[in-house]
C-alpha positions in Angstrom: 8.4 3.0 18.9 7.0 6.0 16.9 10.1 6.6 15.2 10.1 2.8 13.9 6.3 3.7 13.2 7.3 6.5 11.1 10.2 4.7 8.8 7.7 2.0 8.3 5.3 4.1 7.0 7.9 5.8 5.0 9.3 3.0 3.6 5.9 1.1 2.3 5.5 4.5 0.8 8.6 4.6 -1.2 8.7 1.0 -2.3 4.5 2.0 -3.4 6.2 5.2 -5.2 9.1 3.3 -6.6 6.6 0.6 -8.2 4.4 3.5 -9.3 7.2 5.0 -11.1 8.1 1.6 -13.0 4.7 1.1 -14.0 4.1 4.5 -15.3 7.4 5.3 -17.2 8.1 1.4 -18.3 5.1 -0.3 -18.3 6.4 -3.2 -21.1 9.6 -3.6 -19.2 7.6 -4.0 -15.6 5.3 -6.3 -16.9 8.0 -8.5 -18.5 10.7 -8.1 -15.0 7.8 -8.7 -12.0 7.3 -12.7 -11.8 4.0 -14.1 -12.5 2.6 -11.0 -14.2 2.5 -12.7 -17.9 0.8 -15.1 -15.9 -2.2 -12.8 -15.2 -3.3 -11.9 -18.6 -1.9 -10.0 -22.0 -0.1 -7.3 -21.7 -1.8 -3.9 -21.3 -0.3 -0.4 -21.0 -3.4 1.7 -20.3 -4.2 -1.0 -17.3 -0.9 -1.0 -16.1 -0.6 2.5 -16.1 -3.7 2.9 -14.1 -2.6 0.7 -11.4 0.9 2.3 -11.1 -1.3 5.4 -10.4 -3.2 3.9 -7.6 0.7 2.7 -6.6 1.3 6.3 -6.9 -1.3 7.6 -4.4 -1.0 4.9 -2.0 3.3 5.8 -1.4 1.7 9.7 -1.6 -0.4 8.5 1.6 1.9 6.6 3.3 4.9 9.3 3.6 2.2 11.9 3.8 1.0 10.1 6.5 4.3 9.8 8.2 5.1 13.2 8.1 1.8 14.4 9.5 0.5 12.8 12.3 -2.6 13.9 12.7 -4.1 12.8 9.2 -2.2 9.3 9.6 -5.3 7.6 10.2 -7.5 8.6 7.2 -4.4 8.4 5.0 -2.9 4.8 6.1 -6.2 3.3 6.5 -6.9 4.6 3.0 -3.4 2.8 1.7 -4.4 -0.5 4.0 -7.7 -0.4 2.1 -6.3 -0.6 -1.3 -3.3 -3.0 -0.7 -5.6 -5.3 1.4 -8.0 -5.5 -1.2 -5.2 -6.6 -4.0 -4.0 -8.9 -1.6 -6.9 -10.5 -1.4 -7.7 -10.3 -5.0 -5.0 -12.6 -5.2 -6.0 -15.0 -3.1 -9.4 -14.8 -5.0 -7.8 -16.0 -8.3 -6.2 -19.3 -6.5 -9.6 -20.1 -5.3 -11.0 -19.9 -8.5 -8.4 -21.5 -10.5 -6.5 -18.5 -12.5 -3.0 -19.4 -10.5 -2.0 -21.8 -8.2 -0.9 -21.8 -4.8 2.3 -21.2 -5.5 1.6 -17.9 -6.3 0.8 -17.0 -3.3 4.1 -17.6 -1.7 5.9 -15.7 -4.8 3.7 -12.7 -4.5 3.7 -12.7 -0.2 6.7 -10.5 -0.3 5.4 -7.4 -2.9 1.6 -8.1 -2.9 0.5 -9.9 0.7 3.1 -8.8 3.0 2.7 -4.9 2.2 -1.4 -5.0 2.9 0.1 -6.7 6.1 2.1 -3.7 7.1 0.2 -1.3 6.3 -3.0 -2.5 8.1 -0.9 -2.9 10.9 0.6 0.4 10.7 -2.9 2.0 10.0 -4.5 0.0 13.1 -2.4 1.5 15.5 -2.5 4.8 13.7 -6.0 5.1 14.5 -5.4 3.4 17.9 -3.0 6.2 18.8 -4.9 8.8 16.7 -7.6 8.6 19.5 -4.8 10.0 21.6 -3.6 12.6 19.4 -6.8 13.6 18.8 -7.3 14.7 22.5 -3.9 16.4 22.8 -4.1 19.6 21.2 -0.1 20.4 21.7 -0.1 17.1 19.1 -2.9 17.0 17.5 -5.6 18.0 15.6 -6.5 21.6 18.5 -10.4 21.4 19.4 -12.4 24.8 18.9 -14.9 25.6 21.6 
């Protein structure tokens, strides 16, 4: 189970990092190739390079987080925080009126699904980071 843990974590994180990359290097060519973006408002480079940064630090966190165990609860939760928060940004603009509901069932796989995962992933991280936490062999090691 942690192994699966770990290549999810991993994974989330390099998808995050690959976005990040797109966005940053290519912002014109992201914006016109991710559906239902020219949707959301007029093109803008600076704005989309700022989000592709906070892409950037969430895959950092993620595959930080994989490879260190003990600071996988701070750093997931942090990446949960961010992706949940978008997700439900984009549930905000269907209840307003900016997009319809089909938009949520375009973006569910690279917006909705993602802040799913990680959450998940960062529940049991702190779940299990309880554990760790007592288990100095493992863990963070206690000084008296």
């Amino acid at each position: 189970m942690e192994r699966l843990v770990t290549s999810a974590g991993a994974l989330i994180g390099l998808l995050a990092i690959g976005n990040a990359i797109a966005m940053l290097v290519d912002p014109v060519n992201w914006y016109f190739a991710v559906p239902g973006v020219t949707g959301t408002g007029p093109y803008n480079a600076h704005f989309l390079r700022d989000i592709g940064l906070i892409f950037l630090g969430v895959g950092a966190a993620m595959i930080v987080g994989a490879a260190r165990r003990a600071a996988r609860p701070w750093l997931w939760s942090a990446a949960a925080l961010w992706l949940s928060g978008h997700a439900l940004f984009h549930f905000w603009e269907v209840a307003v009126g900016i997009c319809g509901p089909s938009s949520l069932v375009r973006d569910f796989p690279a917006v909705t699904l993602p802040a799913i995962l990680t959450a998940a992933l960062a529940v049991r991280a702190v779940w299990a980071g309880s554990a760790v936490d007592d288990h100095p062999a493992i863990g963070v090691q206690h000084l008296a």
